[in-house]
N, CA, C and O atoms as CSV, one atom per row, in Angstrom:
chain,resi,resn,atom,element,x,y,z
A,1,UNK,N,N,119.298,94.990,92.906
A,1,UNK,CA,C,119.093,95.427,94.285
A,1,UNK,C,C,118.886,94.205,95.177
A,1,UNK,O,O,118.026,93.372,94.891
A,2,UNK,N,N,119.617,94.096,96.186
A,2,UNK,CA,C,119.204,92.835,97.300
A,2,UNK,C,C,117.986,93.475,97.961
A,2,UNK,O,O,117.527,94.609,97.821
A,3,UNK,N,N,117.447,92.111,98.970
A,3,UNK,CA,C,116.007,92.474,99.053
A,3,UNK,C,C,116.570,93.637,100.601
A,3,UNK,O,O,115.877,94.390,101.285
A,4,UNK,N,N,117.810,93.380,100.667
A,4,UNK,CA,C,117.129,95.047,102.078
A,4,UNK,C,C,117.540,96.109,101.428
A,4,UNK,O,O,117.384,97.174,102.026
A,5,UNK,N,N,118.025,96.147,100.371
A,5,UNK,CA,C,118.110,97.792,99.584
A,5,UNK,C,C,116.614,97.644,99.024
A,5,UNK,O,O,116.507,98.628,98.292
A,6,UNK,N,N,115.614,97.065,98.985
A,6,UNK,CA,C,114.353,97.440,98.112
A,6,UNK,C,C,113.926,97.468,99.403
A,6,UNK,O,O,113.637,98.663,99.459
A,7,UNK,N,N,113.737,97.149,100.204
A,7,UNK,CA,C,113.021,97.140,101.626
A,7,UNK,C,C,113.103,98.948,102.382
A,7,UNK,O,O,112.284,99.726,102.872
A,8,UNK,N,N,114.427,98.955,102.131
A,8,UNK,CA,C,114.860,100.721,102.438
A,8,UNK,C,C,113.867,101.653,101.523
A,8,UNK,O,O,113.120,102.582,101.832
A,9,UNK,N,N,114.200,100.952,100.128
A,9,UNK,CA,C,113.691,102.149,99.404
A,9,UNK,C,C,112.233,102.227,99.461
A,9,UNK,O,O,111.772,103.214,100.035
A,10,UNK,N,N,111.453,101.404,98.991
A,10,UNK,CA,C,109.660,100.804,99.493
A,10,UNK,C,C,109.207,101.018,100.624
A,10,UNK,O,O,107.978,101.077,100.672
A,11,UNK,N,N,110.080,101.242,102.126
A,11,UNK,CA,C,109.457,101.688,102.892
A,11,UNK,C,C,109.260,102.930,103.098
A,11,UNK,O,O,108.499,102.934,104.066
A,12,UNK,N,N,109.519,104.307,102.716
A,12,UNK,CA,C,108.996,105.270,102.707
A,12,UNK,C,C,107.942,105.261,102.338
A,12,UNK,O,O,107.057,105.159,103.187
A,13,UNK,N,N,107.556,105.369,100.846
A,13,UNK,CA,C,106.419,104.718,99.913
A,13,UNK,C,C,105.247,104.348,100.811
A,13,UNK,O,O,104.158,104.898,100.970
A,14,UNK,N,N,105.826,103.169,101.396
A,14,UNK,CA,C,104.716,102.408,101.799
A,14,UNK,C,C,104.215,103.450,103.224
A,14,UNK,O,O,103.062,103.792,103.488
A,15,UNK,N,N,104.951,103.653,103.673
A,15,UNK,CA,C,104.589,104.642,105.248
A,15,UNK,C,C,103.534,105.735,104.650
A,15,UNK,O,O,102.403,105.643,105.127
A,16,UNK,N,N,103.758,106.856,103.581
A,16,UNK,CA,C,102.923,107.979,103.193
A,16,UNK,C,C,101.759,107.254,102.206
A,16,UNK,O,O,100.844,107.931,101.738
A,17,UNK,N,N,101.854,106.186,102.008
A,17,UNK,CA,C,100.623,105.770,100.952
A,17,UNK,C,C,99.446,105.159,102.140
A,17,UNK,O,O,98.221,105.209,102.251
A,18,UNK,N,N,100.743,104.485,103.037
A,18,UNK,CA,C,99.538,103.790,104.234
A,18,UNK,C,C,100.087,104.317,105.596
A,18,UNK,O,O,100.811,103.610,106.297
A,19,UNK,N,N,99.677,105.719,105.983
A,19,UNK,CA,C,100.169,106.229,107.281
A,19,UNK,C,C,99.488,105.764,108.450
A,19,UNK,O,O,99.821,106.350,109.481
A,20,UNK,N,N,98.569,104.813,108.575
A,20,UNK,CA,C,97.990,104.857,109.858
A,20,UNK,C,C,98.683,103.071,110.133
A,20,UNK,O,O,98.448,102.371,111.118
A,21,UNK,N,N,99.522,102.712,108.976
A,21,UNK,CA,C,100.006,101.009,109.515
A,21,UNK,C,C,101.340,101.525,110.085
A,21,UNK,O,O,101.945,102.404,109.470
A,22,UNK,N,N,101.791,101.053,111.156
A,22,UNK,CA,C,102.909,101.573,112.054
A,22,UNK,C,C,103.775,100.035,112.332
A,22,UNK,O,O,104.624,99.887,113.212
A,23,UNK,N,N,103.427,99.200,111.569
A,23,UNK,CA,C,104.339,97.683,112.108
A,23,UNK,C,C,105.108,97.428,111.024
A,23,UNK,O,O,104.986,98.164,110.046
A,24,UNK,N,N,105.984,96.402,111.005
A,24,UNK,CA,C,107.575,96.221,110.158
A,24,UNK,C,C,106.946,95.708,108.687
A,24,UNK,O,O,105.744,95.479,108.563
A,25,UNK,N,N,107.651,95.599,107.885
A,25,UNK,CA,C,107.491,95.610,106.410
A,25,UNK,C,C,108.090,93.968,106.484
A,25,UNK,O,O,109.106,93.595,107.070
A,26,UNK,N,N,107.270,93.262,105.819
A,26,UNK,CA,C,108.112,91.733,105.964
A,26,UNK,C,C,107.246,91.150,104.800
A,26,UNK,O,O,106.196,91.586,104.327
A,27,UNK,N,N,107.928,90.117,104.491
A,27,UNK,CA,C,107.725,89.564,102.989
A,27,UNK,C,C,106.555,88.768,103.114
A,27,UNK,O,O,106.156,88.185,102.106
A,28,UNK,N,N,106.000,88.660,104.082
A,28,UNK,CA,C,104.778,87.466,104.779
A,28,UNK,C,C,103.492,89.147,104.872
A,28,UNK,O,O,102.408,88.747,105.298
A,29,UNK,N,N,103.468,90.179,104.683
A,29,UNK,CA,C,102.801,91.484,104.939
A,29,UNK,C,C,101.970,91.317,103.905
A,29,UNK,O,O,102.408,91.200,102.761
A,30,UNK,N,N,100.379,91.279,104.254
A,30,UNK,CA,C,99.075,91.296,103.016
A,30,UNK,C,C,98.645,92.693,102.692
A,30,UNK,O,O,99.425,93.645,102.691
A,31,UNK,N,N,97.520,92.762,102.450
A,31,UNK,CA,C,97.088,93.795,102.379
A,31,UNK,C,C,95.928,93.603,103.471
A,31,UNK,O,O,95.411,94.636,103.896
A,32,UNK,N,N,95.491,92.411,103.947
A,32,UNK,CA,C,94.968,92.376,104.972
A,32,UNK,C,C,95.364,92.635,106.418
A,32,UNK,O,O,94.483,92.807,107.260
A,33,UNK,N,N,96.545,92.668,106.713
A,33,UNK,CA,C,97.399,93.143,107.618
A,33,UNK,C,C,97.467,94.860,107.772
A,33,UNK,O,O,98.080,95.331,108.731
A,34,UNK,N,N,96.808,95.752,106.783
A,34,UNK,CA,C,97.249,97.059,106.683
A,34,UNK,C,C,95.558,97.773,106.091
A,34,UNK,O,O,94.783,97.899,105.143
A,35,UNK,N,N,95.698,97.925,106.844
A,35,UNK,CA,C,93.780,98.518,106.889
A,35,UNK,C,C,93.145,99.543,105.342
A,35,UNK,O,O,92.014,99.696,104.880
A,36,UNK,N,N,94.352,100.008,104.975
A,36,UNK,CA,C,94.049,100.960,103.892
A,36,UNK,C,C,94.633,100.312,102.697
A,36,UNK,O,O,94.629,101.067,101.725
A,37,UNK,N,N,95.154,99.095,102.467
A,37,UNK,CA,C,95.715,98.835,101.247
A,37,UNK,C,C,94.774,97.968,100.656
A,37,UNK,O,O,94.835,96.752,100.471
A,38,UNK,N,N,93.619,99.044,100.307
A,38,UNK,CA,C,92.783,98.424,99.155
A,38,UNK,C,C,93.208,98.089,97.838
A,38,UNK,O,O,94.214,97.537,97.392
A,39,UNK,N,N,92.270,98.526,97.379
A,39,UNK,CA,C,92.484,98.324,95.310
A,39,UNK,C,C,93.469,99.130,94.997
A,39,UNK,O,O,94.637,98.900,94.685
A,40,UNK,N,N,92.593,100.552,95.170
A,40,UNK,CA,C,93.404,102.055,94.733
A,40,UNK,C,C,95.033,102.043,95.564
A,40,UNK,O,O,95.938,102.652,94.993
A,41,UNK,N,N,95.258,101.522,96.550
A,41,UNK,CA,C,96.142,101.780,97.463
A,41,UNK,C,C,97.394,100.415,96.769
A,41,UNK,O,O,98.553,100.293,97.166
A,42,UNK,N,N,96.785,99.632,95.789
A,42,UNK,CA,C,97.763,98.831,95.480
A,42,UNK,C,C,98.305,99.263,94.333
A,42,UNK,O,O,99.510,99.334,94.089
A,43,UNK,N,N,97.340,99.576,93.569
A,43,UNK,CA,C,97.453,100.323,91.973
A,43,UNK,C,C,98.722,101.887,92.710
A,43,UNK,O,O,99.693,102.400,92.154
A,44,UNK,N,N,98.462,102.013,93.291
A,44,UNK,CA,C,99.066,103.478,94.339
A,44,UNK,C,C,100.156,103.002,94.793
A,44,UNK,O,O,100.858,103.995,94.983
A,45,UNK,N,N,100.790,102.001,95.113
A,45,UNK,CA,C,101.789,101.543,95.778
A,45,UNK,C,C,102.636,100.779,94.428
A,45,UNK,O,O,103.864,100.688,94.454
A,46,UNK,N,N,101.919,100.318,93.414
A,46,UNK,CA,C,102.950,100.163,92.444
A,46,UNK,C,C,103.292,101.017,91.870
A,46,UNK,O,O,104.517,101.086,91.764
A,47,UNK,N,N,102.444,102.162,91.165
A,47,UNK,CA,C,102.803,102.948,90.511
A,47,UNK,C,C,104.244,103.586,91.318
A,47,UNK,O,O,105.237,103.450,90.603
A,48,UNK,N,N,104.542,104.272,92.712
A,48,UNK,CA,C,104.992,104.521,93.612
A,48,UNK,C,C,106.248,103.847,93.256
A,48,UNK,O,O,107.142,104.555,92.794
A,49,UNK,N,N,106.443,102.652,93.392
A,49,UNK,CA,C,107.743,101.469,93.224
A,49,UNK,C,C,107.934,101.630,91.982
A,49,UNK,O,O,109.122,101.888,91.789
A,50,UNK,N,N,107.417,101.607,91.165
A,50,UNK,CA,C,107.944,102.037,89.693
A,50,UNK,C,C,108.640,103.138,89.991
A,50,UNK,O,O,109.797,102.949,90.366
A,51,UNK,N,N,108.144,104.536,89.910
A,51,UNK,CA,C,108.950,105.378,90.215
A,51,UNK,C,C,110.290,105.704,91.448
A,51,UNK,O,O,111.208,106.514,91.575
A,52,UNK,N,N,109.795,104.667,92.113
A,52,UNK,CA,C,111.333,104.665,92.887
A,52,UNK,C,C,112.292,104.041,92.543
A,52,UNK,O,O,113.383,104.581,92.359
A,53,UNK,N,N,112.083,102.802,92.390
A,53,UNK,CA,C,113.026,101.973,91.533
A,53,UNK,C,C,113.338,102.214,89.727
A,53,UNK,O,O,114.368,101.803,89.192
A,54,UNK,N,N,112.651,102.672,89.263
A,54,UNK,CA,C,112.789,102.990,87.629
A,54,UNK,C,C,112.389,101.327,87.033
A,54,UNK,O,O,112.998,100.539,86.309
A,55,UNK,N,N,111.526,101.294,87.495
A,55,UNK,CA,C,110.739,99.925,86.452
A,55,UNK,C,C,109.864,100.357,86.037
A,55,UNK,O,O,109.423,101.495,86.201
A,56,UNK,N,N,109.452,99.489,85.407
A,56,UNK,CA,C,107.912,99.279,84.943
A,56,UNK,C,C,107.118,97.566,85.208
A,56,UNK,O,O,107.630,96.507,84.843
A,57,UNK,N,N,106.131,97.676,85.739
A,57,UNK,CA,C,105.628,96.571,85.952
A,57,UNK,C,C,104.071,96.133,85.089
A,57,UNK,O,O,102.992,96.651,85.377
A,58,UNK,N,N,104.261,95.072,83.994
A,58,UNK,CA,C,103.035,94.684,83.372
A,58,UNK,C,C,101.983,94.319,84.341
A,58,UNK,O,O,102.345,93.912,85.445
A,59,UNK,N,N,100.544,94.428,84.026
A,59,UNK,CA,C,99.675,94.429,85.156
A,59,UNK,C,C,99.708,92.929,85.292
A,59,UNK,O,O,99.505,92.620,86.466
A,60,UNK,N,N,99.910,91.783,84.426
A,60,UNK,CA,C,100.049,90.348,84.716
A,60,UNK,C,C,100.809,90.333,85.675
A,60,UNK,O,O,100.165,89.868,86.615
A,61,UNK,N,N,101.933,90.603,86.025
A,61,UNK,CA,C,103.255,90.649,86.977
A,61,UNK,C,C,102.555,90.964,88.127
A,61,UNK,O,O,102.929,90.164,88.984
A,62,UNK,N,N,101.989,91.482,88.440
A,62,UNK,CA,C,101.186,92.573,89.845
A,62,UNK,C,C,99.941,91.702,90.475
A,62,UNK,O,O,99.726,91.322,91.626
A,63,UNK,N,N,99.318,91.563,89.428
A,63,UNK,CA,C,98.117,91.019,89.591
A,63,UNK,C,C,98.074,89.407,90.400
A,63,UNK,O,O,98.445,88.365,89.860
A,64,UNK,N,N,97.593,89.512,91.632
A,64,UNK,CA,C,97.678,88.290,92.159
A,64,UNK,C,C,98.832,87.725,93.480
A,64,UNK,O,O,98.831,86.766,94.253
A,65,UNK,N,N,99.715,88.841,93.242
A,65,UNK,CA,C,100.718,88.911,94.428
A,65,UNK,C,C,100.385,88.576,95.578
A,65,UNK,O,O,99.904,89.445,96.306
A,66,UNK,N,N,100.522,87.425,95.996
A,66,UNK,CA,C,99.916,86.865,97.528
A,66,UNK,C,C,100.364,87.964,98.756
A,66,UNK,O,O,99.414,88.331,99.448
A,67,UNK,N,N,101.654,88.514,99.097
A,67,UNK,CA,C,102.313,89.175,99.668
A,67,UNK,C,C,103.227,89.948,99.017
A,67,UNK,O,O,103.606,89.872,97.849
A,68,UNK,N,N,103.652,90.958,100.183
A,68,UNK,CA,C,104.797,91.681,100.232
A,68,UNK,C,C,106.255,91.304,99.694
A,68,UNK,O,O,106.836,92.088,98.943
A,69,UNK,N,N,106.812,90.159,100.065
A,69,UNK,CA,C,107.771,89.410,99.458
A,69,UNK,C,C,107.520,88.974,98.268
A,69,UNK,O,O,108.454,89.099,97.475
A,70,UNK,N,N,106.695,88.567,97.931
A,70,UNK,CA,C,106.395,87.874,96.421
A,70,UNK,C,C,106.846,89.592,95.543
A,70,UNK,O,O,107.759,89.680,94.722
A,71,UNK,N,N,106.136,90.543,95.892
A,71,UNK,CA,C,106.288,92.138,95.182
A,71,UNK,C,C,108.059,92.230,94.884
A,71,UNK,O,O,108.717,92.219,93.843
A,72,UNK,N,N,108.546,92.351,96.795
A,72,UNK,CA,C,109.896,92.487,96.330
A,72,UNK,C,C,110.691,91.291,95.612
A,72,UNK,O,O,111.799,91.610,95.181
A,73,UNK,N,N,110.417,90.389,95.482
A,73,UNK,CA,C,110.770,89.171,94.969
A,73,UNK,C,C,110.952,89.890,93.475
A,73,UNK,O,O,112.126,90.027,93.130
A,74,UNK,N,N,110.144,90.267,92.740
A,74,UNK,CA,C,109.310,90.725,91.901
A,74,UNK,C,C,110.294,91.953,90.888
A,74,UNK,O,O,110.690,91.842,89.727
A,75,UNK,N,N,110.471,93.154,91.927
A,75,UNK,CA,C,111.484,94.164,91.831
A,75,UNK,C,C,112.674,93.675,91.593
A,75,UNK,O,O,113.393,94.016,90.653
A,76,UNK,N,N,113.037,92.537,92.757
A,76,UNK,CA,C,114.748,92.072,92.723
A,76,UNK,C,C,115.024,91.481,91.305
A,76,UNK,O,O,116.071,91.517,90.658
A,77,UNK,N,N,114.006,91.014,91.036
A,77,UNK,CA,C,114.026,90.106,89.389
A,77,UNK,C,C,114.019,91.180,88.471
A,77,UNK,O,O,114.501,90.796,87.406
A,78,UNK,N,N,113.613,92.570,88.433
A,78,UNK,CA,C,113.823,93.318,87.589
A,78,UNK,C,C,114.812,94.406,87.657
A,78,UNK,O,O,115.161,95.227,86.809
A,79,UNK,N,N,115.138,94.231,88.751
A,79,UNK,CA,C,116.600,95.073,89.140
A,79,UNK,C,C,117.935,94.904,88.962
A,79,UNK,O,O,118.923,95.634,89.040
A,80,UNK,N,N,117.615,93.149,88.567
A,80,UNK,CA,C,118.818,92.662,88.628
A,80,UNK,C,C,119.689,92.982,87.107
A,80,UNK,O,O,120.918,92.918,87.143
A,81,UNK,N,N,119.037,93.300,85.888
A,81,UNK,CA,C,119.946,93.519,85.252
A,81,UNK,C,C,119.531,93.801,83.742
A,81,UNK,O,O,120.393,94.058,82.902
């Protein structure tokens, strides 16, 4: 998947997991930027991308993700093949 086909698909996801953040999805996006993407809301947002994309992600892989881009970075590397 290139990163704007994961961007399409992750942003639904991300809109109903975090409905009250209303600004663009960009690879520089924290969780400090988005008022509700705590702990539960990250554990919630991968599980989420797993099931959209059909991965699976080890919690080493997840754990520590500075940003949004680093995630899809992340997907594209497991999508690819």
């Amino acid at each position: 998947m290139t990163k704007h086909e994961i961007y399409t698909a992750i942003d639904p996801v991300f809109r109903e997991l975090f409905d009250q953040y209303e600004g663009p999805l960009s690879d520089n996006l924290t969780a400090h930027d988005v008022e509700q993407w705590d702990s539960l809301g990250n554990v919630q947002l991968v599980v989420a991308i797993e099931q959209v994309c059909n991965i699976h992600f080890a919690p080493q892989e997840v754990s520590g993700l500075p940003n949004l881009g680093a995630l899809v970075d992340l997907i594209a590397t497991k999508t690819a093949g």
